[in-house]
C-alpha positions, 0 to 999 in steps of 0.5 A, spaced: 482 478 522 485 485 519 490 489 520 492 496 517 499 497 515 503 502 512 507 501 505 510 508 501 507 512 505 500 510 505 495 507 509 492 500 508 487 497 511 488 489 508 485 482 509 488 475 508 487 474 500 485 480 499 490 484 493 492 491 494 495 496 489 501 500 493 505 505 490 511 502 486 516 497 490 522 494 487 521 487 487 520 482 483 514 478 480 512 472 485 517 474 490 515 475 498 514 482 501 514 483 508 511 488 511 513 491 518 509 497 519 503 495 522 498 500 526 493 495 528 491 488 529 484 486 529 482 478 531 475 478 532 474 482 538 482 482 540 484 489 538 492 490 538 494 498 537 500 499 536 504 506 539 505 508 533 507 500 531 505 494 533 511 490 535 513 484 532 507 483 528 508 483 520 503 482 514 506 477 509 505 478 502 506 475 495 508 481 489 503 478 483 505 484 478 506 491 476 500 495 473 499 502 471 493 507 474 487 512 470 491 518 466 491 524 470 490 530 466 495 537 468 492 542 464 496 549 464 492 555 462 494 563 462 488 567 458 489 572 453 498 571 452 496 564 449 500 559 454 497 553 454 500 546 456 497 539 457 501 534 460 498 527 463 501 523 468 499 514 470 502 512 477 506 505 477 503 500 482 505 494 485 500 489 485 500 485 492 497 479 494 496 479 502 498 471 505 498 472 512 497 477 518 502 475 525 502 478 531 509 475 533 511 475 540 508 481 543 500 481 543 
């Protein structure tokens, strides 16, 4: 079973137990987070696609903690009037560990 849901403006294909990085969510450690923004619902050979959201289906999810991503260099140059200048940037994550996946009601 999989599901693709939407968090932060992203897509993410998750199964259960599997642990996803998304965007940085304000939640605490260890706390339950719920995904409602299902797009599709996979179950062996049963497919449910949403228009454009599932209804009543959900993603439960376990926050397991913060991280940081890789560096990203932003390098500014002009030639010959000597401009130059670097600035780097790390992205916040959250780190989600993926519980179970409901169809609710509608399936």
């Amino acid at each position: 079973m999989y599901a693709l849901v939407e968090a932060s403006g992203k897509q993410y294909k998750v199964v259960p137990g599997q642990v996803i990085e998304v965007d940085r969510l304000s939640v605490e450690e260890g706390s339950q987070v719920e995904l409602d923004k299902v797009l599709l619902v996979a179950d062996g050979e049963s497919v449910t696609v949403g228009k454009p959201l599932v209804e009543g289906a959900k993603v439960v999810a376990e926050a397991v903690g913060d991280s940081r991503g890789k560096k990203v260099i932003v390098f500014k140059y002009k030639p010959k009037v000597r401009y130059r200048r670097k600035k780097g940037h790390r992205q916040l994550y959250t780190r989600l560990a993926i519980k179970e996946i409901s169809l609710g009601q509608a399936s």
